[in-house]
LODREN-902389 format. One record per residue (C-alpha): chain; x negated, y negated, z. Coordinates in steps of 0.1 Angstrom, whole numbers, padded with zeros to 4 digits. Layout:
NODE chain     X     Y     Z
NODE     A     X     Y     Z
...
This chain:
NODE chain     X     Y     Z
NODE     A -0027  0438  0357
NODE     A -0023  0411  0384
NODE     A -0030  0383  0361
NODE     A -0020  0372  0326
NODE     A -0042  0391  0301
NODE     A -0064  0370  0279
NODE     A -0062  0385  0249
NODE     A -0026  0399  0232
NODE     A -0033  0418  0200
NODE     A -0003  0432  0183
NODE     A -0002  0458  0151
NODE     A  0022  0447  0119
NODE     A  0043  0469  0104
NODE     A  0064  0491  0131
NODE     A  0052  0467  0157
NODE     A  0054  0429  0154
NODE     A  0078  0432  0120
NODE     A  0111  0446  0129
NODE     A  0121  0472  0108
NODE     A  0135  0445  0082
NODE     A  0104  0427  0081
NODE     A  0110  0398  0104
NODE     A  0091  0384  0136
NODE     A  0120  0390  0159
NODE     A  0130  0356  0182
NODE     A  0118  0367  0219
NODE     A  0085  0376  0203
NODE     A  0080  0345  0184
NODE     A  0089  0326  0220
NODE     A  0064  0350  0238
NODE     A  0041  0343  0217
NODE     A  0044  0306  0221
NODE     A  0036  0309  0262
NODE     A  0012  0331  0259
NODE     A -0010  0307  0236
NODE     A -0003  0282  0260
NODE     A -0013  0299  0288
NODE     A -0048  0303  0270
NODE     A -0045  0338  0257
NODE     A -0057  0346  0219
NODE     A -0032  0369  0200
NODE     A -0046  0391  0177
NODE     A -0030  0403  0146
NODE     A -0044  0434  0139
NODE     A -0043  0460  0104
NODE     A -0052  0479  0077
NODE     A -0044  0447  0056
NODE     A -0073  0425  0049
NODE     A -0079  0392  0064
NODE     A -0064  0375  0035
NODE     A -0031  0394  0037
NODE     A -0029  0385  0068
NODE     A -0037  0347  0066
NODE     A -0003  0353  0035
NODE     A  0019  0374  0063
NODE     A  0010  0348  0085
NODE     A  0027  0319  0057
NODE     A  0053  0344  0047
NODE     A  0068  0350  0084
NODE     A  0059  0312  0092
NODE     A  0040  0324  0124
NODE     A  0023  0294  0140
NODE     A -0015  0304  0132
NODE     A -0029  0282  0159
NODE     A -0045  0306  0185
NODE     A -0045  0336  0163
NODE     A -0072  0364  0156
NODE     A -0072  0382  0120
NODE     A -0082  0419  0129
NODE     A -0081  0431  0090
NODE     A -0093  0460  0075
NODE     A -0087  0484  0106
NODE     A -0109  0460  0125
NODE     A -0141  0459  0102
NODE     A -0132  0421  0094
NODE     A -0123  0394  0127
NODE     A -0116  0363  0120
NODE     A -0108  0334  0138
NODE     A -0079  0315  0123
NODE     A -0086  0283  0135
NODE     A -0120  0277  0131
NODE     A -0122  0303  0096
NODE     A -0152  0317  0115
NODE     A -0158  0352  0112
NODE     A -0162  0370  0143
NODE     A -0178  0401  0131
NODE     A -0180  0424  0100
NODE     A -0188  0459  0096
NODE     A -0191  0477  0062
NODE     A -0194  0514  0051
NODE     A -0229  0525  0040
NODE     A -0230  0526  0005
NODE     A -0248  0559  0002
NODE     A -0215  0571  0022
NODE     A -0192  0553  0002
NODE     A -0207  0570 -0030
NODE     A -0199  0604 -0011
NODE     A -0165  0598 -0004
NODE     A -0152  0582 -0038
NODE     A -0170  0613 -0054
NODE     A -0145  0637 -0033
NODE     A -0115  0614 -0040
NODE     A -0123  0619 -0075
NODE     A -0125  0655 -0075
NODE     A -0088  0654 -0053
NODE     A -0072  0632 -0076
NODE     A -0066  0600 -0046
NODE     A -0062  0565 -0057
NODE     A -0095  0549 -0036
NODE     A -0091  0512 -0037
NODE     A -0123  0495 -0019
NODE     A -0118  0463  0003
NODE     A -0147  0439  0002
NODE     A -0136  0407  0019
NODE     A -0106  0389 -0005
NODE     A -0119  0414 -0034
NODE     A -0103  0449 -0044
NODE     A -0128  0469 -0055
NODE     A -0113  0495 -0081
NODE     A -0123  0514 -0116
NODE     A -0084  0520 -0123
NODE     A -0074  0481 -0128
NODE     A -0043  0491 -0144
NODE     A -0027  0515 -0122
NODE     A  0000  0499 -0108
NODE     A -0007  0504 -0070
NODE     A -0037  0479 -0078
NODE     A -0015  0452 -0090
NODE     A  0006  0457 -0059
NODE     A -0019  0458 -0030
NODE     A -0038  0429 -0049
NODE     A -0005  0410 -0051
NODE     A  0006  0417 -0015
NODE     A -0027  0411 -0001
NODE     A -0041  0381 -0015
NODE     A -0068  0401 -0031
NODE     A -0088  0397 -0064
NODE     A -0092  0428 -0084
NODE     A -0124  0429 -0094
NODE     A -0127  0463 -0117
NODE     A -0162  0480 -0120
NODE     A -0169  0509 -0145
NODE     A -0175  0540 -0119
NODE     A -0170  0540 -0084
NODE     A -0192  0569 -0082
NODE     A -0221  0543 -0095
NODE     A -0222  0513 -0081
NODE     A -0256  0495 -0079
NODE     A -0270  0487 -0044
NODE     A -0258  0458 -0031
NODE     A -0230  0453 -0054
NODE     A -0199  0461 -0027
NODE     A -0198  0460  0006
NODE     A -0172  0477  0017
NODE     A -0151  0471  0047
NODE     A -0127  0496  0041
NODE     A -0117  0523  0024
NODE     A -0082  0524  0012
NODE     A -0067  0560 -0004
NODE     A -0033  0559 -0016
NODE     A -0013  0590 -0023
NODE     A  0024  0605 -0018
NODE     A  0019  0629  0019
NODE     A  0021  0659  0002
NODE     A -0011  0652 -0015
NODE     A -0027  0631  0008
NODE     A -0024  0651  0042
NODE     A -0041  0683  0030
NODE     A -0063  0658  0015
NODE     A -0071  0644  0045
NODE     A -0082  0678  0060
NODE     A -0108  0683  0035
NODE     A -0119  0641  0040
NODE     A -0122  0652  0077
NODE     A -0141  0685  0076
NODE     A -0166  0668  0058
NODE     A -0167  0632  0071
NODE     A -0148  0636  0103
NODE     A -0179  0625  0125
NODE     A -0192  0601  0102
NODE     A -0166  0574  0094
NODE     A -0135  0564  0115
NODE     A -0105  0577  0093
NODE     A -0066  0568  0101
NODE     A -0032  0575  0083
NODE     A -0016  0537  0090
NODE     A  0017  0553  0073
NODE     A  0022  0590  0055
NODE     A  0010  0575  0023
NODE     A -0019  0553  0035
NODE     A -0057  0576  0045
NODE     A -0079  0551  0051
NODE     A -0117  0549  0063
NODE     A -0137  0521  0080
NODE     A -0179  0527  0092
NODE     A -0182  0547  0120
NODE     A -0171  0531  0158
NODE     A -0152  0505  0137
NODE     A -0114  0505  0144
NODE     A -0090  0480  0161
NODE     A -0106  0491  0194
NODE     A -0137  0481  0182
NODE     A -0117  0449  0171
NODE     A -0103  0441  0201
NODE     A -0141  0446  0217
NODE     A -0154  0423  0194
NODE     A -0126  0396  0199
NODE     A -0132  0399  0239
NODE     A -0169  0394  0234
NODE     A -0165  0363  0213
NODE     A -0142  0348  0239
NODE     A -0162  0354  0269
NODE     A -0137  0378  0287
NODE     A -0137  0415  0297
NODE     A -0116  0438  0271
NODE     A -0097  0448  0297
NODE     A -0079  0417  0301
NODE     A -0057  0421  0273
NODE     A -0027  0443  0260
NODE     A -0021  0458  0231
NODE     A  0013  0470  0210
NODE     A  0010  0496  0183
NODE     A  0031  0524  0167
NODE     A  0010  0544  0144
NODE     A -0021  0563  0143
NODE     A -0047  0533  0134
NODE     A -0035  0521  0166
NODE     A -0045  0544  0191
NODE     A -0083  0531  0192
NODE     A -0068  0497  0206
NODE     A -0041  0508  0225
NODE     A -0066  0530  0248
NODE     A -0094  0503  0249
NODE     A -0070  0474  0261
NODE     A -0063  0469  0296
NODE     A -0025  0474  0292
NODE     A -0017  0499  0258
NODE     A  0018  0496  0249
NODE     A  0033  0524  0227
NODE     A  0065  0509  0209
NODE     A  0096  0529  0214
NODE     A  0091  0541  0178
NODE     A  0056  0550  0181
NODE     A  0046  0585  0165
NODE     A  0037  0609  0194
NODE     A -0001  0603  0190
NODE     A  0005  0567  0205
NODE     A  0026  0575  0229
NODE     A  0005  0599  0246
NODE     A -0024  0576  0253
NODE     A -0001  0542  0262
NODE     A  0000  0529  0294
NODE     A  0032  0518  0286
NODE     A  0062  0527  0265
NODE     A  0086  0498  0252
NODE     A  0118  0492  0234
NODE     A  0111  0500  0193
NODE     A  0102  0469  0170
NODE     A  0138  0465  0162
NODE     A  0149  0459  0200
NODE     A  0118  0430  0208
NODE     A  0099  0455  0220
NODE     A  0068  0431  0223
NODE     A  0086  0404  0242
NODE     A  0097  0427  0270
NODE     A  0061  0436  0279
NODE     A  0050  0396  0273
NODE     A  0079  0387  0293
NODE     A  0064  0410  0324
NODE     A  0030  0395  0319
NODE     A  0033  0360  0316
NODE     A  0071  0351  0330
NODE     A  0073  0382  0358
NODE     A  0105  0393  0339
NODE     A  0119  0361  0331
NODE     A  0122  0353  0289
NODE     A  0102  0330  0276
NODE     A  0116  0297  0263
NODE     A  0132  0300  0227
NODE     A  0115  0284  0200
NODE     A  0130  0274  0165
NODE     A  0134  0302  0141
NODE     A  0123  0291  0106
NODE     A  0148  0301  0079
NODE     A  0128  0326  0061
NODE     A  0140  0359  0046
NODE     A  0129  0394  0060
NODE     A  0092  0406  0048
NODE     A  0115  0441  0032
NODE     A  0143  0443  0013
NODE     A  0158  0476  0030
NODE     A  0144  0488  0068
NODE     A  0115  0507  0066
NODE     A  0109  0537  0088
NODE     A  0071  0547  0090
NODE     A  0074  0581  0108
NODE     A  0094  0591  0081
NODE     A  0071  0614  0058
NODE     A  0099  0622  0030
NODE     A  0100  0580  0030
NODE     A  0084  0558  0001
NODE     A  0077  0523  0016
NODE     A  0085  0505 -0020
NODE     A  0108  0501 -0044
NODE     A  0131  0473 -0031
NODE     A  0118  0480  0002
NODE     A  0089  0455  0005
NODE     A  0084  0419 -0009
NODE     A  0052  0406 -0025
NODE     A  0042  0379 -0039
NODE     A  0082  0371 -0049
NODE     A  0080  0408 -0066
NODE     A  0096  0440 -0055
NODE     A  0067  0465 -0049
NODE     A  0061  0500 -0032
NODE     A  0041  0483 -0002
NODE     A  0010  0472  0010
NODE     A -0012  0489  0034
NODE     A -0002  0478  0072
C-alpha cells in the first residue's frame, strides 16, 4: 500500500481492547491521525450496534469518524450521521430451522434484531447480561420455534454455551447449515450465525461502497475467527500477535498482541512511515474487565469478575 488506506476497521475484544479492557495510548493517537487524514475507522463485532455506540461511551473513544460494524457485519452504521449503511437479516423460514436444532441440543439462542434481544428464556441469566452489556431490550416471545412472519428480523444469531457443548454443537449447526448461513465462534463460548455472504468482509464492502472508495484501500486488525472474512477482503489484513492460527494464516501481516499496541505499529507504518503518532490525552477511565481475558483459551470463562457491564460484574458479552 503506497498510500494511506481509506478505511481502518479494527475488531474489539483481543484486538482494539488490551487484554484488561482498555484502548491502549498509541492506538487512541493513531487513531486520531488517521481520522484526520480522512480515513473512516470501523469498529467492527459480534456486539450490536448499540453495544457498540456504549463501548464507544465506556472507553471514551472519540466517535467522530467512526463506522459501527455490529452483529458480525449484518448492521453498519454511521456514527455521525446515525445513518444506517446497510442491514442484512436471516430468513425467517431459516431462522425457524435453526432455533428448532438449538432446541433439540440444548443451546441458549438469543436473536439480535436491531437494539432488541429476541429470547423465549427471559429469565436465564445470560439474557440479563448480554441485554445489560449491550444496550439491548429484551423483548421475550412465547416460542422461538413460532414466530409469526414479520415479527423479527433477525440480524444475528447468537448461541451461547460452555465449548464443550458448543463445539460438537457446532459440527452438527455446520453439517446442516454450513452452506446456507455464515457461522463463526467469536470466542470458545460464543457460535454465532449471520444470512449468508454477511460477515465483517461483507462489512467492510459495504462501508467502502458507502464512501466511494475501493475495499482495498483499507486495513484491517482482527484475532479471532469472525475476523478472517475482513482480514482477507481488506487491502492490508493484520493478524494480531495473539490471533488464533486461523487468522494468522490468511494475514498479510502479523503484529505485536493487543496488549503490546499492536494496532498502532501497523497505523504508525501507514500514516507516519514509522514515526508514532502524536499523543493524545488519555481519559481517566477504568479497564472494560476486571481480570485479563484470554480468548484462545478454551478451558477460560470470559465472566465472573472478568468483564464490566452496565456497573455489574457479568460472564461477558458477545465481542
Amino acid at each position: 500500500m503506497t498510500t494511506p488506506p481509506a478505511i481502518v476497521a479494527v475488531d474489539i475484544d483481543g484486538t482494539l481492547l488490551s487484554r484488561s479492557g482498555e484502548v491502549l495510548p498509541g492506538t487512541r493517537a493513531e487513531f486520531a491521525r488517521a481520522r484526520a487524514a480522512g480515513a473512516s475507522v470501523v469498529l467492527a463485532s459480534g456486539r450490536p450496534v448499540a453495544g457498540l455506540r456504549r463501548l464507544v461511551r465506556r472507553v471514551q473513544l472519540d466517535p467522530s469518524g467512526l463506522v459501527y460494524a455490529g452483529s458480525n457485519g449484518s448492521v453498519v452504521v454511521d456514527a455521525d450521521t446515525g445513518e444506517t449503511l446497510a442491514r442484512h437479516s436471516v430468513e425467517e423460514d431459516l431462522v425457524r430451522e435453526i432455533v428448532s436444532l438449538t432446541g433439540e441440543h440444548g443451546v441458549l439462542t438469543l436473536l439480535c434484531d436491531a437494539d432488541d434481544l429476541v429470547t423465549d428464556v427471559p429469565d436465564d441469566p445470560q439474557v440479563a447480561i448480554e441485554a445489560r452489556g449491550n444496550d439491548l431490550t429484551v423483548r421475550p416471545v412465547a416460542d422461538l420455534t413460532a414466530l409469526a412472519p414479520g415479527e423479527v428480523h433477525v440480524d444475528k444469531i447468537l448461541m451461547y454455551g460452555p465449548p464443550a457443548q458448543l463445539r460438537p454443537f457446532s459440527e452438527v449447526f455446520v453439517a446442516r447449515f454450513g452452506d446456507r448461513v455464515e457461522h463463526a465462534f467469536s470466542a470458545p463460548f460464543y457460535f454465532e450465525a449471520t444470512a449468508r455472504g454477511v460477515d465483517k468482509g461483507s462489512a467492510l464492502r459495504d462501508v467502502a461502497a458507502a464512501r466511494g472508495v475501493d475495499v482495498g484501500d483499507s486495513v484491517a486488525f482482527g484475532d479471532n475467527g469472525n475476523d478472517v472474512p475482513m482480514i482477507r477482503a481488506a487491502g492490508v489484513g493484520v493478524a494480531m500477535g495473539n490471533a488464533i492460527e486461523a487468522v494468522m494464516r490468511v494475514a498479510d501481516r502479523v503484529t505485536a498482541s493487543n496488549d503490546d499496541e499492536g494496532i498502532a505499529a501497523v497505523l504508525a507504518d501507514l500514516y507516519g512511515d514509522g514515526e508514532p503518532a502524536p499523543a493524545v490525552e488519555i481519559p481517566d477511565v477504568a479497564p472494560m474487565y476486571h481480570r485479563p481475558v484470554d480468548l484462545t483459551d478454551d478451558t477460560a470463562t470470559f465472566g465472573g469478575e472478568d468483564h464490566e457491564s452496565g456497573g455489574d460484574t457479568t460472564r461477558g458479552t458477545s465481542l
